[in-house]
N, C-alpha and C positions, 0 to 999 in steps of 0.2 A: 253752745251748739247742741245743748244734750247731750245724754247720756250717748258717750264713743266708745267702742271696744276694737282692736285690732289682735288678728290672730293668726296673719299671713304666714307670718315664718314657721310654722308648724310645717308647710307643703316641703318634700322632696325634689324675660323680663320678658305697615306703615302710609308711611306716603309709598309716593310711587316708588318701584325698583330702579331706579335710571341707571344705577351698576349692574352690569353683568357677574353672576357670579362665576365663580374658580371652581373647575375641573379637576386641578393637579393638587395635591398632597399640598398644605402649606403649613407655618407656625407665625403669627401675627402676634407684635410684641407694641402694647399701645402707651403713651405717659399722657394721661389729659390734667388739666386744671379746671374747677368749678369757681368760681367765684360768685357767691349768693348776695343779693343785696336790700332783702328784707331780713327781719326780726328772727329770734329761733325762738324755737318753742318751751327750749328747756336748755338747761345748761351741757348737756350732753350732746348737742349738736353745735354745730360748726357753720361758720361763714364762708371758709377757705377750704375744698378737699383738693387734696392730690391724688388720684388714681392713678395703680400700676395693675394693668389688662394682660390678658394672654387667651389669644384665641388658637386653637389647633385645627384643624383639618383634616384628615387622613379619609382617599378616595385612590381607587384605580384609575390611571388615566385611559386606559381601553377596557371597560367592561367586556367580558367573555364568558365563560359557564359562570362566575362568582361575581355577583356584586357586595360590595360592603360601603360601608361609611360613619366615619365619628366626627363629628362636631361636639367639642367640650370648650367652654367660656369661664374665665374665674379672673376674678378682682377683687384689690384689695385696698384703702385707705390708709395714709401714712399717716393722719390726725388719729385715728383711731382703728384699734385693734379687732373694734366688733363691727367691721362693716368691712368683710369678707367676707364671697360670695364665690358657689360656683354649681354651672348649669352644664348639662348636657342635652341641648335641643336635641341633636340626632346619634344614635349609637343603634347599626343594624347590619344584618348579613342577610345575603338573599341569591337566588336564582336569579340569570338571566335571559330565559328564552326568551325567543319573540314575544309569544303570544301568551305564554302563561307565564307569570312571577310569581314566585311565593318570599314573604320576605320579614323576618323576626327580628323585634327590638323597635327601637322607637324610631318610629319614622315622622317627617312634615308631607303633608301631602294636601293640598288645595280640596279642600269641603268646600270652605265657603267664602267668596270674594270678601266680602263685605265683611266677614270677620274678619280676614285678614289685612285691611284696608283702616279697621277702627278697632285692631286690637282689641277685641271685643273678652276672646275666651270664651266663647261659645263651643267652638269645635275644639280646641285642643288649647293647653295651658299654654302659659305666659311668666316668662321671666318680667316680675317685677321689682327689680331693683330701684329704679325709676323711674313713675309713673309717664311720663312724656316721653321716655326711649323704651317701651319695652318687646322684649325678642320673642320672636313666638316658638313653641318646642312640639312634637308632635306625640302622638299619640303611643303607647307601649303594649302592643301584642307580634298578634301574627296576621300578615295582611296578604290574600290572594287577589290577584289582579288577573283579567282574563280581556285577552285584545280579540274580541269577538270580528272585527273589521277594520280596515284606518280610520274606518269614523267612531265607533262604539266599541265601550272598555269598560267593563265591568268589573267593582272593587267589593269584598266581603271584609269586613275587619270584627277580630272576636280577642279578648283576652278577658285575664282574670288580675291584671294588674294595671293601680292608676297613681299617675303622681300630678297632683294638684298644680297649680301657681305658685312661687315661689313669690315673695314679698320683703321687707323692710325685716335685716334682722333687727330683735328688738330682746329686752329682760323684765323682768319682773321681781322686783327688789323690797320688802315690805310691804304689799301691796299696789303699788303704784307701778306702771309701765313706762320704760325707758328707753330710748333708741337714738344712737349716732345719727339716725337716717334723716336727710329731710322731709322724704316722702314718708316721713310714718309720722301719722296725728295722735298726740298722746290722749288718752282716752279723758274723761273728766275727772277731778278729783274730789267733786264735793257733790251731793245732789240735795237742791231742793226740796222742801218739806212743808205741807201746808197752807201754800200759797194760797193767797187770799182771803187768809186769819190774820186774827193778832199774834197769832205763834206761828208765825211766819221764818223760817230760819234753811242756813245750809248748813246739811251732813257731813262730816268726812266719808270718803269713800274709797272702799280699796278694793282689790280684786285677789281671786285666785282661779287656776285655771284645770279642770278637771281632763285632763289630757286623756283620750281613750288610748287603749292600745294599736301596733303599727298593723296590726291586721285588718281592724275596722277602718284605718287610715286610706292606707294602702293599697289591701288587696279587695277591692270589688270586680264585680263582672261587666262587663264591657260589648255590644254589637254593635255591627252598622254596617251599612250596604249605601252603594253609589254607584252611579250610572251618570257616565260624561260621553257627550256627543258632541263631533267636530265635523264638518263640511264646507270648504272653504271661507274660515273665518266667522263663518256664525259656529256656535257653540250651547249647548245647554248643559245643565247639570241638574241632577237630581240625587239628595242622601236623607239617609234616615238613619236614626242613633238609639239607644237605650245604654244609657252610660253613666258614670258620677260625673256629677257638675264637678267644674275643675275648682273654683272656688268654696274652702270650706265653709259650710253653715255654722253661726253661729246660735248659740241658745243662751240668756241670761236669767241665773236662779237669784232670787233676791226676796223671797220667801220669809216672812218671821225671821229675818236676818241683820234684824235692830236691835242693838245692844243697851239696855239703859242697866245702869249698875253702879252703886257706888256713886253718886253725882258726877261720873263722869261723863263728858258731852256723850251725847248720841252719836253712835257709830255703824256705818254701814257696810257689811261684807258682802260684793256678789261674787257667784260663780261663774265660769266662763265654762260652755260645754259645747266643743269643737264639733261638728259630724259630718260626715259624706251624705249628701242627698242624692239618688236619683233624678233622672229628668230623661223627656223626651224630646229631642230635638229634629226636627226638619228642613231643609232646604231646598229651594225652588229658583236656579237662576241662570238669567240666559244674557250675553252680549255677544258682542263681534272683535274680533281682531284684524287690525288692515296695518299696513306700513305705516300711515300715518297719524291714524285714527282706532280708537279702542273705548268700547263702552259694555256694560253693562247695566242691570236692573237684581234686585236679589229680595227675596223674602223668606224668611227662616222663623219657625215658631218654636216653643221652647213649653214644654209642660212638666215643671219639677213634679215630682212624688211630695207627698207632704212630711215635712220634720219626727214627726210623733213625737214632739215632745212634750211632756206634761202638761196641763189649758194654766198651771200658774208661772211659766213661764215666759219671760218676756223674749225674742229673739226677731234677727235682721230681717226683711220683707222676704215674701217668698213666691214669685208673681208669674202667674201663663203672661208670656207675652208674645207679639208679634212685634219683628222684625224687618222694617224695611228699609232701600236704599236704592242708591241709583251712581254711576260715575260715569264720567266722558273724559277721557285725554286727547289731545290734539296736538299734534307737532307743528309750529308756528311758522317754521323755518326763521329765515331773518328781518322779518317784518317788522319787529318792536324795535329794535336797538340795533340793528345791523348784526347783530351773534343766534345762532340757533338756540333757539329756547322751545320750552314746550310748557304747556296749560293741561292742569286738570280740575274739573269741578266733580265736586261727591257732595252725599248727603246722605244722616241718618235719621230716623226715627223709629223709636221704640212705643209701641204701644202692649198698655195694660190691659190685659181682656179677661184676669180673674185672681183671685187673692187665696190662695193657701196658704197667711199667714193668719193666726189668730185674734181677734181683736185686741188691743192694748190694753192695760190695765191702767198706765200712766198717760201724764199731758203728752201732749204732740212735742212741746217744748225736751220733757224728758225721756221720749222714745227712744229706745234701743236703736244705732245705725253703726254702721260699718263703715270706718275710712276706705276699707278696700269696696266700696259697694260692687254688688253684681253690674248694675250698667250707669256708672261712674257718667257716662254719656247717654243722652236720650232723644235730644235735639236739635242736631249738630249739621252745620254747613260748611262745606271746606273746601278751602280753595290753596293748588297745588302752583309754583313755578318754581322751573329749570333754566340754568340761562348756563348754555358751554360760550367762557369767556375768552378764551383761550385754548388752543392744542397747536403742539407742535411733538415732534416726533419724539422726544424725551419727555414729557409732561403737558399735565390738562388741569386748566382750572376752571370750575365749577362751579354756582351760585346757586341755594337751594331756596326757598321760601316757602313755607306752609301755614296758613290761618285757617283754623278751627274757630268757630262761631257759635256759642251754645245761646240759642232763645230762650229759652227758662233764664240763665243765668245774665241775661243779657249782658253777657263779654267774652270774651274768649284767650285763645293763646295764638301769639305771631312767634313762629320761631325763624333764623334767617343763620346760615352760613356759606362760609367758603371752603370749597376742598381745594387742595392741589396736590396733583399726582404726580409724584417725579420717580416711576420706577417701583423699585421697592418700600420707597418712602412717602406718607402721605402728612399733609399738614393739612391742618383743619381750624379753624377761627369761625365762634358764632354766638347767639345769643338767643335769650328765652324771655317774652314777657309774659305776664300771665293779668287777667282782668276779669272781675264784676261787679256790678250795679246790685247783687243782693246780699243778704247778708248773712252768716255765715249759720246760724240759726233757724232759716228760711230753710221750705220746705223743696224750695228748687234750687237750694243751694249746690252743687258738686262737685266736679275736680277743678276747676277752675277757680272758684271759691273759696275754696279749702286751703287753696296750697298756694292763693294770688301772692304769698310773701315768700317764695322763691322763683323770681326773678331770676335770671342767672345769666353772666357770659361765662364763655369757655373756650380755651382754646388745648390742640394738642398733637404730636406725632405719633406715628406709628411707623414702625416697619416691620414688610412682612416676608421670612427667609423661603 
């Protein structure tokens, strides 16, 4: 597939909502099962995981002069010791007045549909544990909000701290990278030399990783401003950012970094050099909300700052792009199957409209890519069903369906489960397929392709006190 490098765990994880979420203080205590049913990568991954989750909550249940709120998430693997993990999408305190809020710490707050519809990471980082579940976390300053009328609300947000995407922990052991995780691709171990001579041959190749310090990490400066307008049901929005991209850039030094000595084979050392880019991001997006019906339209541009890193460097793309999408939901009632269900159609595409990456030094074959790339999805047609199979007064069961479509990769991912809710107890039973037509090499290869060899079902409880 080329030259891969992964460098997510350095950072500090939908479909539609169809749960209403929780007002009141809770602690969610979850046991799931994975059962994988392709190939692993490496001997350090697993077929079988066990997860043991803990999600917390802590919220007022009548906001007054103080608002606040923690959401922290952490999980662990009984197979292995290095695939522990833990998030805190929101940790915040704030004013409550009507009309003006002020409110510090990390907050989630709807930029933009479509990010948060395709997990994009565009406006605010993402718990990436695993690629196909990941939770989105918000942004970390100080956020004023001004309710100019019931229809228009004006938001400012400014800080000087940012904490990336979170990803696949992973190590680095003699040069070569390792990881419990499914979702992490081990990067390649040999590269190509020659091609198309008689001294035609593969290199060993190892890595090491020039880790900057947590200040360049961490603390950059951050604005953005928003404007959301309501009127019955129709709705616009409009934001603008100047902030660090959540996911880190990478750069690769591979420089005069061939060893011939002593007739020992040829050896290749690169460097891995992490950095926070700027970028400016835009959003433009308007739909309706009715009882039974809900749509939007959204386009969002994106113009990173350029790397500055050195012209013999090799590193990940670095692309202006535009952003568009579209979604409709529809409440079906009992029409298909005699049970309430509901339909959503979405769809993305990402367009390229300019390159502030440098040109390549190397083949296409052995380019610099990122398992975690910036837009994993570019393509994408998706089709959403809900089906309530059941309720009665002590429990509700649930049937979810989601098929993503990628064109480029012509295949996609069907995911399908059952919830049942009984109370404080929830059981859940379901499954993951993953498919495509190209090959992993290919230059519209992406997450579909990448990771088609974990399949998975799963099932698991939870309850929450």
């Amino acid at each position: 597939m080329g030259l891969l490098f992964v460098l997510a765990a350095f950072a500090v994880g939908g479909p539609l909502a169809f749960a209403s979420s929780q007002s009141a203080s809770y602690l969610n205590l979850d046991l799931r099962q994975d059962r994988y049913l392709g190939g692993v990568q490496h001997s350090t991954q697993q077929s079988n995981y066990t997860q043991m989750a803990a999600e917390l909550f802590l919220a007022p249940d009548k906001v007054k002069s103080l608002n606040y709120k923690l959401n922290a998430r952490g999980q662990g693997a009984f197979e292995s010791r290095d695939e522990s993990y833990l998030g805190v999408p929101e940790a915040y305190v704030g004013t409550a007045n009507s009309r003006v809020t002020v409110t510090a710490g990390r907050k989630i707050r709807t930029w933009s549909r479509i990010d948060e519809e395709f997990h994009l990471g565009v406006w605010q980082p993402e718990l990436r544990w695993d690629y196909l579940k990941p939770q989105q976390q918000g942004l970390t300053g100080l956020f004023l909000e001004a309710e100019v009328s019931r229809r228009l609300r004006f938001t400012v947000f400014g800080s000087g701290v940012n904490l990336p995407d979170q990803g696949p922990q992973y190590r680095l052991d003699n040069g070569r990278f390792y990881s419990s995780n499914r979702w992490f691709q081990q990067p390649a171990g040999n590269l190509g030399l020659f091609r198309g001579t008689a001294f035609a041959s593969d290199a060993p190749l190892y890595f090491q990783v020039d880790r900057p310090d947590d200040k360049k990490l961490f603390f950059n400066p951050s604005i953005a401003a928003a404007m959301d307008y309501q009127n019955d049901g129709f709705w616009l929005r409009t934001n603008y950012a100047y902030k660090p991209r959540n996911q880190i850039h990478l750069g690769l030094e591979c420089t005069n970094c061939a060893n011939l000595g002593g007739g020992t084979p040829l050896e290749i050392t690169a460097t891995i050099h992490p950095k926070i880019v700027m970028h400016h991001v835009a959003t433009i997006e308007t739909g309706f909300d009715r009882v039974d019906d809900h749509g939007w339209v959204s386009l969002t541009a994106e113009f990173p700052d350029r790397s500055q890193f050195p012209n013999e460097y090799e590193e990940a793309p670095l692309d202006d792009v535009l952003i568009a999408g579209l979604a409709y939901q529809h409440y079906l009632g009992r029409r298909i199957i005699g049970r309430p269900s509901w339909l959503q159609y979405s769809y993305l595409r990402v367009f390229e409209v300019g390159s502030k990456s440098k040109a390549s030094l190397l083949k296409e074959e052995d380019q610099v890519q990122s398992s975690l790339d910036r837009y994993p999805l570019k393509d994408v047609a998706a089709f959403d069903w809900k089906i309530l199979l059941s309720q009665f007064s002590s429990s509700k069961l649930n049937w979810t369906n989601r098929y993503l479509y990628s064109i480029p990769e012509q295949g996609g991912w069907l995911s399908s489960q059952l919830e049942l809710n009984q109370g404080p107890v929830n059981w859940l039973l379901g499954a993951d397929i993953l498919g495509s037509s190209v090959s992993p090499a290919s230059n519209k290869a992406g997450l579909f392709t990448r990771y088609r060899a974990n399949d998975r079902v799963f099932g698991g409880v939870s309850y929450v006190f």
